[in-house]
C-alpha positions as YAML, in Angstrom:
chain: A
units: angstrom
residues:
- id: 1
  name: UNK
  ca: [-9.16, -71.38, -91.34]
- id: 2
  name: UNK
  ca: [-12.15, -68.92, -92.21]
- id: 3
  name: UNK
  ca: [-13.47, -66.76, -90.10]
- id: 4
  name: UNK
  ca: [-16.79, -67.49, -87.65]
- id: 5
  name: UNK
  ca: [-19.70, -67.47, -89.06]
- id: 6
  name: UNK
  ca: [-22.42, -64.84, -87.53]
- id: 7
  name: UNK
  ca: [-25.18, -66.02, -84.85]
- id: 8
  name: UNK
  ca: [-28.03, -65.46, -87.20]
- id: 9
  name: UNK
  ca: [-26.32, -67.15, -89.76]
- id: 10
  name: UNK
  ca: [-25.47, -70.46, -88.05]
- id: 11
  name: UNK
  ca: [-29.61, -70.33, -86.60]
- id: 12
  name: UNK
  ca: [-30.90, -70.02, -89.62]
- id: 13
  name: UNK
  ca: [-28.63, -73.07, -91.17]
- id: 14
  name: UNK
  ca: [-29.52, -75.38, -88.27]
- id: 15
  name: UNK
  ca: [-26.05, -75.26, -86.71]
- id: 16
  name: UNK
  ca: [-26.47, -77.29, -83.50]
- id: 17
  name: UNK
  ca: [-29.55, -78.56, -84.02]
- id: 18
  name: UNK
  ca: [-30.88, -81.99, -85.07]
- id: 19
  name: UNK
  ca: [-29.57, -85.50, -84.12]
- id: 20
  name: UNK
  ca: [-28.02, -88.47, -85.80]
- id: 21
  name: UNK
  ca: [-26.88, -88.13, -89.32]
- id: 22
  name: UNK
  ca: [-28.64, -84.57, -89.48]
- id: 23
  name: UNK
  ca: [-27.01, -82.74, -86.68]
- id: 24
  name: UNK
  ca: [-24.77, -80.32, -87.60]
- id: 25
  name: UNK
  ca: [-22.08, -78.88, -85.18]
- id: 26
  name: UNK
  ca: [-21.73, -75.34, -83.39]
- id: 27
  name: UNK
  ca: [-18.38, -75.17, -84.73]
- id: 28
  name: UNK
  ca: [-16.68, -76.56, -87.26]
- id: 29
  name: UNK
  ca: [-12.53, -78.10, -87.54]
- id: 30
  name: UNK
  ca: [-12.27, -75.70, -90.58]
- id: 31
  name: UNK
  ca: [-13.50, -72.74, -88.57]
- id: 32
  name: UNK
  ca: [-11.41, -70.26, -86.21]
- id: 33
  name: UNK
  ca: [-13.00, -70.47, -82.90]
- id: 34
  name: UNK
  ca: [-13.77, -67.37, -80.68]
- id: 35
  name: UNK
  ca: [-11.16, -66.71, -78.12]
- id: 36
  name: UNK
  ca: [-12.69, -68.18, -74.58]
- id: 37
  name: UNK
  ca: [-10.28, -66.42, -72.79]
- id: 38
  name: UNK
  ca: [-8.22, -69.15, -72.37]
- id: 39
  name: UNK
  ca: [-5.84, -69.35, -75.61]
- id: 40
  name: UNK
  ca: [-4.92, -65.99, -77.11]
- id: 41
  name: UNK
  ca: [-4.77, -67.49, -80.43]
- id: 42
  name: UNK
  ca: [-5.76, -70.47, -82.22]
- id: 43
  name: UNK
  ca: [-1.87, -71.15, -83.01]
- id: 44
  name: UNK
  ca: [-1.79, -70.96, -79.00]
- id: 45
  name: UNK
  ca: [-4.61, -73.49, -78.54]
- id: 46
  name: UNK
  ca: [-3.43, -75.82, -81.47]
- id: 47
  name: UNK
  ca: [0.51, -75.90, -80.22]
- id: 48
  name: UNK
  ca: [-1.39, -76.93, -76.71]
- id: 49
  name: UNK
  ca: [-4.40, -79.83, -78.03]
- id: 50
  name: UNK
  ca: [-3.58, -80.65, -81.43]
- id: 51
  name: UNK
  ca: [-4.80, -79.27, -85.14]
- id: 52
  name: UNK
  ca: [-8.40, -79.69, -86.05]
- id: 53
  name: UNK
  ca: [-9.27, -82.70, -86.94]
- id: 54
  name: UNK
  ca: [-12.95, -84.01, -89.16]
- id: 55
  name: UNK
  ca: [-13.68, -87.58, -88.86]
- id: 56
  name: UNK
  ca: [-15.91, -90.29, -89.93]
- id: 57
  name: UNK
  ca: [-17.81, -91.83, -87.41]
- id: 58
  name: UNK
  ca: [-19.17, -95.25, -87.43]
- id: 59
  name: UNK
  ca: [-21.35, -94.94, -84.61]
- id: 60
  name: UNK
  ca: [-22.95, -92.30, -87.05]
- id: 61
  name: UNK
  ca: [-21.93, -92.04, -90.28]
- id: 62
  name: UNK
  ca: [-21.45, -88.44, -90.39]
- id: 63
  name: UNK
  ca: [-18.16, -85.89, -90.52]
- id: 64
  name: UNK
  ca: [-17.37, -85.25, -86.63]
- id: 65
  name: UNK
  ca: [-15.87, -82.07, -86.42]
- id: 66
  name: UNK
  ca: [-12.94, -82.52, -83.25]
- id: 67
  name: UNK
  ca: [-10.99, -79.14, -82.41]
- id: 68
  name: UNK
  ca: [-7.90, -80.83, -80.24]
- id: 69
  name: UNK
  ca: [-5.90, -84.28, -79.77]
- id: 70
  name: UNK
  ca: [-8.31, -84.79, -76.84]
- id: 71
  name: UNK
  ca: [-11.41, -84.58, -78.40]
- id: 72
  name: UNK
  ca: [-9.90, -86.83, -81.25]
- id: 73
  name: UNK
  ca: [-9.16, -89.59, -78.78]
- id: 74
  name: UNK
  ca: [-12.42, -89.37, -76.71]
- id: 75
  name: UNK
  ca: [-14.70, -89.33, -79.77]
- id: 76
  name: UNK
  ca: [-12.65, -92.23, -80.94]
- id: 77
  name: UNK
  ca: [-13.36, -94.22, -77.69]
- id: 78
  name: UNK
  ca: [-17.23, -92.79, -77.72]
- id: 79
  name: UNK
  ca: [-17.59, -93.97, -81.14]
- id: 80
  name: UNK
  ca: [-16.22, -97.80, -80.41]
- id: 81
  name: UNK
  ca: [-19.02, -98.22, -77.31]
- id: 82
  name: UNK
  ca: [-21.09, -100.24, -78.13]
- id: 83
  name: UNK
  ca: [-23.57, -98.65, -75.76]
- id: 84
  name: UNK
  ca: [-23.65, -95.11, -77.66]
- id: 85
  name: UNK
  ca: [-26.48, -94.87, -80.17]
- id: 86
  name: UNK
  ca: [-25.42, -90.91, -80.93]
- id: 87
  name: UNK
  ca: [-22.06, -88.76, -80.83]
- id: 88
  name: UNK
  ca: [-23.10, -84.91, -81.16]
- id: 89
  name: UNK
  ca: [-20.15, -82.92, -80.68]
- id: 90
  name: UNK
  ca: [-19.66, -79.05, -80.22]
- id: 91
  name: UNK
  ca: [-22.96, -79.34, -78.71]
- id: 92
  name: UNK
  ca: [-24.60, -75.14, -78.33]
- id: 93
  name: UNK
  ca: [-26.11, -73.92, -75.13]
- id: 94
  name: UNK
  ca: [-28.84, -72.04, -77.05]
- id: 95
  name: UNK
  ca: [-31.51, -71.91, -74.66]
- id: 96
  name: UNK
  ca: [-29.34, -68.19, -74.25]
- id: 97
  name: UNK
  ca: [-32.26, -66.95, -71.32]
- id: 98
  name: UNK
  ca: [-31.50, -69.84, -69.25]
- id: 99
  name: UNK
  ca: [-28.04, -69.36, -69.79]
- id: 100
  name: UNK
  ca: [-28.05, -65.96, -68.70]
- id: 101
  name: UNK
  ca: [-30.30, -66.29, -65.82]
- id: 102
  name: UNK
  ca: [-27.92, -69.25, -64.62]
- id: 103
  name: UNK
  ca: [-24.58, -66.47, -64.73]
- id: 104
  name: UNK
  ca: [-27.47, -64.37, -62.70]
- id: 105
  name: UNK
  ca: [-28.05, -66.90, -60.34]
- id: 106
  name: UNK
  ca: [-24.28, -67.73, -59.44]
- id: 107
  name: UNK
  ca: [-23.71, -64.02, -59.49]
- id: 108
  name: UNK
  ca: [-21.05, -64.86, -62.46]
- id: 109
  name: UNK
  ca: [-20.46, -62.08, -64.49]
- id: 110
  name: UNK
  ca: [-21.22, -62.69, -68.46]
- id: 111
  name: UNK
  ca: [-19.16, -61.95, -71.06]
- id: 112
  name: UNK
  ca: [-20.69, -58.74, -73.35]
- id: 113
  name: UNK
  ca: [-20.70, -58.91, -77.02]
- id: 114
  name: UNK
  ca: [-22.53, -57.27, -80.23]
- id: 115
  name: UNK
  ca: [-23.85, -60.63, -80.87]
- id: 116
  name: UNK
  ca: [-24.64, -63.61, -78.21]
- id: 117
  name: UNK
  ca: [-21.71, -65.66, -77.29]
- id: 118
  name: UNK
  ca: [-22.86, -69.08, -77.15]
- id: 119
  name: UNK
  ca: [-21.42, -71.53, -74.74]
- id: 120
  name: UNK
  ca: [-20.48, -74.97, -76.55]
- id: 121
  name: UNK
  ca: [-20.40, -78.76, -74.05]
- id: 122
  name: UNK
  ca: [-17.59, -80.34, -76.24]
- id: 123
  name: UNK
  ca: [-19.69, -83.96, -76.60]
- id: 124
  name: UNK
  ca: [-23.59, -84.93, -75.88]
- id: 125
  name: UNK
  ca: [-23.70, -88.49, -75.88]
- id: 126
  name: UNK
  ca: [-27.24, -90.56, -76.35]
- id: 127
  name: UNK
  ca: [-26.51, -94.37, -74.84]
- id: 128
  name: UNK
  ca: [-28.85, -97.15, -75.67]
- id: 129
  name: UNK
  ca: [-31.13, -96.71, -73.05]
- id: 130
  name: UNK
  ca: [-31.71, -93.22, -74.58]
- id: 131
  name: UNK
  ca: [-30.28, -91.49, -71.86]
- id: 132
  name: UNK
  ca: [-28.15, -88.45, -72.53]
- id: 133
  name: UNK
  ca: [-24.50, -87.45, -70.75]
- id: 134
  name: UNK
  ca: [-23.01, -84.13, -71.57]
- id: 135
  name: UNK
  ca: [-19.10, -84.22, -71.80]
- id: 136
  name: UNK
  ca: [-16.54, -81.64, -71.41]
- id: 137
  name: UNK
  ca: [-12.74, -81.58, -71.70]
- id: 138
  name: UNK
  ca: [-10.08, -79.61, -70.46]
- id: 139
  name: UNK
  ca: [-6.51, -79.95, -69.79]
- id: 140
  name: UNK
  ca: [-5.70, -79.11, -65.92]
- id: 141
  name: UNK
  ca: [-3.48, -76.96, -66.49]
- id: 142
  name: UNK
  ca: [-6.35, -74.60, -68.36]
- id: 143
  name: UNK
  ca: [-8.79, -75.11, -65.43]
- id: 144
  name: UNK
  ca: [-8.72, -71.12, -64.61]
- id: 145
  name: UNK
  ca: [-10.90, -69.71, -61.34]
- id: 146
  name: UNK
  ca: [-12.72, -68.00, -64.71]
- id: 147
  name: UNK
  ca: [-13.01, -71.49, -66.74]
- id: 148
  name: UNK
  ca: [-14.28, -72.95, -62.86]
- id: 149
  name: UNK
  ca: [-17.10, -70.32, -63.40]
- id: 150
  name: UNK
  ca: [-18.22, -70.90, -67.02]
- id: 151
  name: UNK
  ca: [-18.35, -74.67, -65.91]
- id: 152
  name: UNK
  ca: [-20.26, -73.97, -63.12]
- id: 153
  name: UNK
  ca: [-22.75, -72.67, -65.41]
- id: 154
  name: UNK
  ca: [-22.79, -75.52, -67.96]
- id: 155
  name: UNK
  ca: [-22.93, -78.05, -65.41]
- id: 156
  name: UNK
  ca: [-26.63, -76.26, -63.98]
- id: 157
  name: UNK
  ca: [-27.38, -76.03, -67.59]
- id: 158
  name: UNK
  ca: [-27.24, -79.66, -68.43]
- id: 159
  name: UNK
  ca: [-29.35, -80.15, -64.39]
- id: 160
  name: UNK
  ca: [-31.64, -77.90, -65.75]
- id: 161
  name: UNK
  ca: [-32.37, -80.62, -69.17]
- id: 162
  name: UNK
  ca: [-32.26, -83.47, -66.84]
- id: 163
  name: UNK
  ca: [-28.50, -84.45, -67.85]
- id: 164
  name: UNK
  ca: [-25.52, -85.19, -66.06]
- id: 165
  name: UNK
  ca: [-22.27, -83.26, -66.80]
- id: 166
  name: UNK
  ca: [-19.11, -84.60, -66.56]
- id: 167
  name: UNK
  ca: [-15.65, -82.76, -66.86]
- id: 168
  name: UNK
  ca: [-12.73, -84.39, -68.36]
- id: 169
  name: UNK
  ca: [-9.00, -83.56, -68.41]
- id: 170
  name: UNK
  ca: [-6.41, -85.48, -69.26]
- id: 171
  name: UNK
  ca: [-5.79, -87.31, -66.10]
- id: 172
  name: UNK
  ca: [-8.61, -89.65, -66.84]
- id: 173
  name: UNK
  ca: [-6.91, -90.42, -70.79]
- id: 174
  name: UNK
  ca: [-4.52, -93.60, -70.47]
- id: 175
  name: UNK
  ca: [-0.42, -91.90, -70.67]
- id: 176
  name: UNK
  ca: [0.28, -95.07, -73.30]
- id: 177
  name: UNK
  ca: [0.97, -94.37, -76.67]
- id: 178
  name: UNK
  ca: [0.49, -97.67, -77.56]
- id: 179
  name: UNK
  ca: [-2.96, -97.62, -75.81]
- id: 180
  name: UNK
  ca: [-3.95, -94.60, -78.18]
- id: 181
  name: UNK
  ca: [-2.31, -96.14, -81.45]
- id: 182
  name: UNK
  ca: [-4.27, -99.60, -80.62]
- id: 183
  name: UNK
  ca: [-7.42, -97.44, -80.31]
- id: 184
  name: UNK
  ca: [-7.22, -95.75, -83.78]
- id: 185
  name: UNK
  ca: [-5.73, -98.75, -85.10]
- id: 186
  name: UNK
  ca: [-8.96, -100.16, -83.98]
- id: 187
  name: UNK
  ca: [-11.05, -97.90, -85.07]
- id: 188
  name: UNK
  ca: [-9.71, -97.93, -88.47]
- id: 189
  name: UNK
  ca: [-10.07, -101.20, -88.87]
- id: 190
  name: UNK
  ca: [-13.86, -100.76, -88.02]
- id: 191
  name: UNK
  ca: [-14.49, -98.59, -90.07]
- id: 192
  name: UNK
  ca: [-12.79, -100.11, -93.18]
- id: 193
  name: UNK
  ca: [-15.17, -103.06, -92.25]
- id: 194
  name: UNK
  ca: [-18.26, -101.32, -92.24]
- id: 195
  name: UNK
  ca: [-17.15, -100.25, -95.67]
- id: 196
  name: UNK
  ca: [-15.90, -103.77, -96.81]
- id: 197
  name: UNK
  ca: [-17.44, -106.25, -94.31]
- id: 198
  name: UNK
  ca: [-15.84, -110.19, -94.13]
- id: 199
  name: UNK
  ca: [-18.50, -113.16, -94.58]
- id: 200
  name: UNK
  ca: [-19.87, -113.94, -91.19]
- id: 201
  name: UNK
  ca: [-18.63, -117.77, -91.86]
- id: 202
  name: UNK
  ca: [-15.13, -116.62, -92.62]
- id: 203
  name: UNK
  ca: [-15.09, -114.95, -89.51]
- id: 204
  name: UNK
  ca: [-16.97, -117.41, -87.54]
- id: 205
  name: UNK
  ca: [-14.12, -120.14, -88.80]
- id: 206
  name: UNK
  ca: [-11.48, -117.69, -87.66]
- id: 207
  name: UNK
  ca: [-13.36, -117.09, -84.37]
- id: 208
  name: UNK
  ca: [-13.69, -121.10, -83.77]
- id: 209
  name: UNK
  ca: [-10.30, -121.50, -84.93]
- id: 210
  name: UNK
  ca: [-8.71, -119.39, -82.26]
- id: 211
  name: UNK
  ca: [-11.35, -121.29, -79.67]
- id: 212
  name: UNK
  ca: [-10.54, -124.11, -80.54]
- id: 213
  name: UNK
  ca: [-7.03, -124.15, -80.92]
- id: 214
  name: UNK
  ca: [-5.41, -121.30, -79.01]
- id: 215
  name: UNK
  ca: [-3.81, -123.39, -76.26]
- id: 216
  name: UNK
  ca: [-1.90, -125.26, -78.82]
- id: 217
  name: UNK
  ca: [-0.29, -122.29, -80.33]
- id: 218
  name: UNK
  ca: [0.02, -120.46, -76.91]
- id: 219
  name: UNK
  ca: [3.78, -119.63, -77.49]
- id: 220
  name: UNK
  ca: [2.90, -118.06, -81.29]
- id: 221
  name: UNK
  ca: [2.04, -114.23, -81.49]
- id: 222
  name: UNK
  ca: [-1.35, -112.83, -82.62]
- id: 223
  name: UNK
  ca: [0.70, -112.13, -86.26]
- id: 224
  name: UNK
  ca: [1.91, -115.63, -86.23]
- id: 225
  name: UNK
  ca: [-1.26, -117.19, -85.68]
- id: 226
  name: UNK
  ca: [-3.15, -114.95, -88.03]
- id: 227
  name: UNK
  ca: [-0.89, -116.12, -91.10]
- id: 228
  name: UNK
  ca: [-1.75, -119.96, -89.95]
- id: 229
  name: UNK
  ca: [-5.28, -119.36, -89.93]
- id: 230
  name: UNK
  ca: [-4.95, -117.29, -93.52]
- id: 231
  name: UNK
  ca: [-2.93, -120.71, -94.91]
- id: 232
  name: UNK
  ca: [-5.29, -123.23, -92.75]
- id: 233
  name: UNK
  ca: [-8.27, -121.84, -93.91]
- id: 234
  name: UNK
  ca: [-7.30, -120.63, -97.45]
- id: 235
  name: UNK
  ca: [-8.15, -117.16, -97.20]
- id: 236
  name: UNK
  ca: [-6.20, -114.06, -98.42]
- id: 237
  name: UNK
  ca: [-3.45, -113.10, -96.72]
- id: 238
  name: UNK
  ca: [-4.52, -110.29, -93.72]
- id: 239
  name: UNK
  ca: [-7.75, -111.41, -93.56]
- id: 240
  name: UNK
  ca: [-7.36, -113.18, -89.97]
- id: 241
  name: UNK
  ca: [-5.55, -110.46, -88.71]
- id: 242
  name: UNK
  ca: [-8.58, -108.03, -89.79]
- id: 243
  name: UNK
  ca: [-10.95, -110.13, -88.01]
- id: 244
  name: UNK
  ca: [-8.74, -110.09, -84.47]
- id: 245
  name: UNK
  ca: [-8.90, -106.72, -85.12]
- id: 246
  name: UNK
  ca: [-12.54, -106.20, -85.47]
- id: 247
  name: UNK
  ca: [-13.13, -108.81, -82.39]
- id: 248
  name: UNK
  ca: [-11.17, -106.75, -80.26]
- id: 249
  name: UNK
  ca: [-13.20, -103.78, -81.39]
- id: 250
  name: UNK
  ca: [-16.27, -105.39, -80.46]
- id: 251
  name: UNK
  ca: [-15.32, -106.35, -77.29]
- id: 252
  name: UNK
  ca: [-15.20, -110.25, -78.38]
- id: 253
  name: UNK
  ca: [-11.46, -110.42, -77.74]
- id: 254
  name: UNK
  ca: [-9.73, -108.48, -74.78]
- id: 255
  name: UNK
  ca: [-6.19, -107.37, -74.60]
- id: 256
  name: UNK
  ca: [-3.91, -105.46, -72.54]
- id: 257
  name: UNK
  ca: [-4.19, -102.25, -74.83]
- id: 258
  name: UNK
  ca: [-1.49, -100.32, -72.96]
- id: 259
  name: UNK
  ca: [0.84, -102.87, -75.51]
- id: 260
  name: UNK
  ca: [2.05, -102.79, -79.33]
- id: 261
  name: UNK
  ca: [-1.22, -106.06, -79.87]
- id: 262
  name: UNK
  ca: [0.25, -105.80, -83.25]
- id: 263
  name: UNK
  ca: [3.87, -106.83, -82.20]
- id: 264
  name: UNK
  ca: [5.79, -110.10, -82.25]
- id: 265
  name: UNK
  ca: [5.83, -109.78, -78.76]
- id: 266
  name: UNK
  ca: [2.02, -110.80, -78.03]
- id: 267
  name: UNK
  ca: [1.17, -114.14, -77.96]
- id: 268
  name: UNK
  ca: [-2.19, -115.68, -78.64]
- id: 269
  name: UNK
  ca: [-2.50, -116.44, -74.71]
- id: 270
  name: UNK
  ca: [-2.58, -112.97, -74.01]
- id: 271
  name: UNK
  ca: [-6.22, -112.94, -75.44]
- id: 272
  name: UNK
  ca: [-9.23, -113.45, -73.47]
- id: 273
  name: UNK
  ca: [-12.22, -114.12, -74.86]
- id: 274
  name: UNK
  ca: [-15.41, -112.75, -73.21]
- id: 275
  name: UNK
  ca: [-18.13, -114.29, -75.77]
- id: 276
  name: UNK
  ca: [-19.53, -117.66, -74.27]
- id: 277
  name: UNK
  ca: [-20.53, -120.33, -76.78]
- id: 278
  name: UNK
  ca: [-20.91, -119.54, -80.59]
- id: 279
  name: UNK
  ca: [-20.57, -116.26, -82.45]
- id: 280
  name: UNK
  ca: [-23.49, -114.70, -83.95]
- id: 281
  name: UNK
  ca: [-24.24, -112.63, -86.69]
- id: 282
  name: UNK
  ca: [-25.00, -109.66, -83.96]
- id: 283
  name: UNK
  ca: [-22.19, -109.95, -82.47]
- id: 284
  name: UNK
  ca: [-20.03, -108.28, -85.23]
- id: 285
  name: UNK
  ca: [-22.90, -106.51, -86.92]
- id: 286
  name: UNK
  ca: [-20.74, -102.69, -88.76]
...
């Protein structure tokens, strides 16, 4: 990793600022973070959360820059709602007067440096509705009387902007494996669509297919299934399975996640589908 770069340096490059494709993060995975005062070196903090990580969104089609296994997994799950419009992550607190008249008002005392030390919300989310939440993780077992304090003042920040803060640790993250494989797994797959999108009608076929004739092949897993539709419908092999894939992402299929979908072991009767009447194009728009 390189080292940070300066204040002045990351101002004048727009670090932190813009929105969408533009914004650029506070920090990025290829850069050593500060010491918070919580890991006492980044070997510490990557043994604990997980190496950085940069990764595509789909939400936005940008480089996300995640510093743990956390943020990996919550950007993942950000970036599949449908309801998000705009992921910004390593979000700056540079309104730095407010900042320090907030440590002021709780009577918290500030950490002194040559240059300012700027206090990062790991995620501001923009939903469709154009509301903004500010998100924050941290594992429990970090949650320090100090780290209580600097959250204290990034929570009256974020009331200050008309936001609503929320703190996240790893209570609130599903304990399956298989619930955090199907996630990237599904994510993937959304991604590779975007990139190489099906034919609407191919997928409306598969859609209608597994509508129409589910209940008949009740005892048959998802894999099963997908291979009959493939030879039913004369497509190339995997494509059925993509689509199941890419309905689940989009919310047209539900399954129990906390499962291996992709195993023998789940049968097409495990899915429910939540889409009433036809599929449209909208539905499954990358």
């Amino acid at each position: 990793m390189g080292a940070p770069k300066k204040y002045k340096t990351k101002i004048k490059d727009n670090y932190g600022v813009g929105e969408g494709i533009d914004y650029k993060p506070w920090y990025e995975a290829t850069e050593y973070v500060p010491k918070t005062g919580i890991y006492t070196s980044p070997g510490e903090r990557e043994k604990k959360l997980g190496n950085n990580t940069r990764k595509l969104g789909i939400t936005v089609p940008r480089i996300h820059h995640l510093l743990s296994s956390y943020e990996i997994f919550l950007f993942t799950v950000f970036d599949l709602n449908p309801n998000i419009i705009d992921i910004r992550e390593q979000f700056p607190l540079l309104k730095l007067e407010t900042v320090r008249d907030i440590f002021k008002y709780f009577n918290i005392k500030q950490r002194q440096s040559e240059e300012p030390h700027v206090l990062t919300t790991d995620f501001l989310i923009r939903l469709a509705d154009r509301t903004e939440l500010a998100v924050t993780f941290k594992p429990t077992e970090f949650l320090t009387k100090r780290q209580m304090q600097l959250f204290q003042v990034e929570k009256e920040y974020w009331n200050r902007e008309g936001i609503v803060w929320k703190l996240c640790t790893e209570k609130e993250i599903p304990p399956s494996k298989s619930y955090i494989k199907n996630i990237n797994a599904l994510h993937d797959s959304l991604k590779f669509f975007k990139n190489e999108p099906i034919p609407f009608d191919t997928i409306n076929a598969i859609y209608s297919f597994v509508n129409e004739f589910s209940n008949n092949l009740r005892n048959h897993s998802l894999l099963e299934v997908a291979q009959i539709i493939d030879e039913d419908l004369s497509i190339d092999t995997g494509t059925s399975i993509m689509v199941f894939k890419v309905l689940i992402a989009k919310g047209i299929f539900q399954l129990d996640l906390n499962q291996n979908i992709f195993s023998e072991n789940v049968q097409i009767s495990q899915i429910k589908i939540l889409k009433n009447g036809a599929l449209s194009k909208s539905d499954i728009a990358a």
